[in-house]
C-alpha positions as CSV (number, residue, x, y, z in Angstrom):
1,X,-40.5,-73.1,20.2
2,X,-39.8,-74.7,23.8
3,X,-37.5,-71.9,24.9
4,X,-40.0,-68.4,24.1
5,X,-42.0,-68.0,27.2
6,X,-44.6,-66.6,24.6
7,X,-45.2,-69.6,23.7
8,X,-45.2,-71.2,26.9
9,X,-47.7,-68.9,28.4
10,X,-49.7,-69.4,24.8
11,X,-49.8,-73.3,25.7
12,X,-50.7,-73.2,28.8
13,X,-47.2,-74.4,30.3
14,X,-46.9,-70.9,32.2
15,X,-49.5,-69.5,34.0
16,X,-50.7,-66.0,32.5
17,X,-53.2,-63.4,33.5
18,X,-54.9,-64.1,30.1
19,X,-57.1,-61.0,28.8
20,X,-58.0,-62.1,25.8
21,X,-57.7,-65.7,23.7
22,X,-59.3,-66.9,20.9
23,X,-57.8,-69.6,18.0
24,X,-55.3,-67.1,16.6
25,X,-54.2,-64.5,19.5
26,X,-53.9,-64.8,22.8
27,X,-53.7,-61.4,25.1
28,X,-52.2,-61.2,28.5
29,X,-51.2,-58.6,31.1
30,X,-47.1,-58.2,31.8
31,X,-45.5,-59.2,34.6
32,X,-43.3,-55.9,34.5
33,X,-46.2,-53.7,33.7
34,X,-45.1,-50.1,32.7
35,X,-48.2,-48.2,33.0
36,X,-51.5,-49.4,34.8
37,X,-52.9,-51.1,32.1
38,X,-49.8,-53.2,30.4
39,X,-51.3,-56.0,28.4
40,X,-49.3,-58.2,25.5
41,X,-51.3,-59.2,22.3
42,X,-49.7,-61.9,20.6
43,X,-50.0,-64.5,17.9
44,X,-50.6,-68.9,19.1
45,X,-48.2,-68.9,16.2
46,X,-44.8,-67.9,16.7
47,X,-43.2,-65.7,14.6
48,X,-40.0,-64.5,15.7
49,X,-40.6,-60.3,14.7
50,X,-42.3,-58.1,12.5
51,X,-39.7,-58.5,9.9
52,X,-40.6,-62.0,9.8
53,X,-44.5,-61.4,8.5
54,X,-45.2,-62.7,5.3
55,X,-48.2,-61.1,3.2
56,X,-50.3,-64.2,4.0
57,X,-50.3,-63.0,8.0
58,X,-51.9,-59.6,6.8
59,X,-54.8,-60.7,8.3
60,X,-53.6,-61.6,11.5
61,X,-51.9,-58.5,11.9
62,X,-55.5,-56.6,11.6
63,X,-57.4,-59.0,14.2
64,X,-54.0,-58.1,16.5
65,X,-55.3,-54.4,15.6
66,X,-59.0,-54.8,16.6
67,X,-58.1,-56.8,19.6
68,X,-56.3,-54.0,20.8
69,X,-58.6,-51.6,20.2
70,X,-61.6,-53.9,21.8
71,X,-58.9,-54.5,24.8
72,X,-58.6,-50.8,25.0
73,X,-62.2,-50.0,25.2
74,X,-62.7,-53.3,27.5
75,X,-60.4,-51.9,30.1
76,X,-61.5,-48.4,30.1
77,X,-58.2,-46.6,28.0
78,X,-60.0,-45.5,24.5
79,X,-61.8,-42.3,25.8
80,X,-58.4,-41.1,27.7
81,X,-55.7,-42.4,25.1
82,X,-53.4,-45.6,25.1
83,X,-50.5,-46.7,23.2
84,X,-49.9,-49.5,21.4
85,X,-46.1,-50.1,20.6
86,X,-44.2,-53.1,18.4
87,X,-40.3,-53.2,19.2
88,X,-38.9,-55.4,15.9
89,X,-35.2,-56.2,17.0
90,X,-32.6,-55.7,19.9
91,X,-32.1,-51.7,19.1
92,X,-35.7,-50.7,19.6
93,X,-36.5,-52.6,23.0
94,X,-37.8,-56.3,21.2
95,X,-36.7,-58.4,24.2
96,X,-38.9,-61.3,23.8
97,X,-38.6,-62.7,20.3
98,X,-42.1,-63.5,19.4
99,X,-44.2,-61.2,17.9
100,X,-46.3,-59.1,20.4
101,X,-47.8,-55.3,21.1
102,X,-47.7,-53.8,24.1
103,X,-51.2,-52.0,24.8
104,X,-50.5,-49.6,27.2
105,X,-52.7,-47.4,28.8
106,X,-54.2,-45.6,32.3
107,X,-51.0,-42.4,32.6
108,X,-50.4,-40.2,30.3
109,X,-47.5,-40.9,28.0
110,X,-44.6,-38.2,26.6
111,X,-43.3,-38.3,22.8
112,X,-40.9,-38.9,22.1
113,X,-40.7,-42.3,24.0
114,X,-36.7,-42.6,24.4
């Protein structure tokens, strides 16, 4: 996918403020950050939004989980409180199509979101 700067950053070919990598996710801080702590989980494999999972990426979806939750803790959020948010499509704020959480963290956060 030569044209999502996911995957881009994922291979190396853009420089990212990696947080986290191993051989299924990488994790990296936004360049727009909207709270003091912004960081992007995502899978090296794209897939394009939630409503492209299949069953057999069930797994990857929990490691995405306990990365951010290890993230969290790592950067000081999971005694306070953080957020993690997935947009899936154009109407709820998915502007880069490959799969991804925002971890969000360090402010404190109103509900509803907007």
């Amino acid at each position: 996918m030569g044209d999502c700067i996911f995957c881009r950053i994922v291979a190396q070919e853009i420089a990212g403020r990696i947080a986290y990598e191993d051989a299924d996710l990488v994790a990296f801080h936004d360049i727009n950050p909207q709270a003091p702590v912004h960081i992007l989980i995502v899978p090296r494999r794209h897939i394009e939004s939630l409503n492209a999972v299949t069953q057999e990426d069930a797994h990857l979806l929990g490691r995405m989980l306990v990365v951010a939750r290890d993230l969290a803790r790592e950067h000081g959020l999971a005694d306070d409180g953080y957020r993690l948010v997935l947009n899936t499509n154009r109407a709820a704020g998915q502007s880069v199509f490959h799969l991804h959480f925002h971890l969000l963290g360090g402010r404190f956060f109103h509900w509803p979101p907007g």
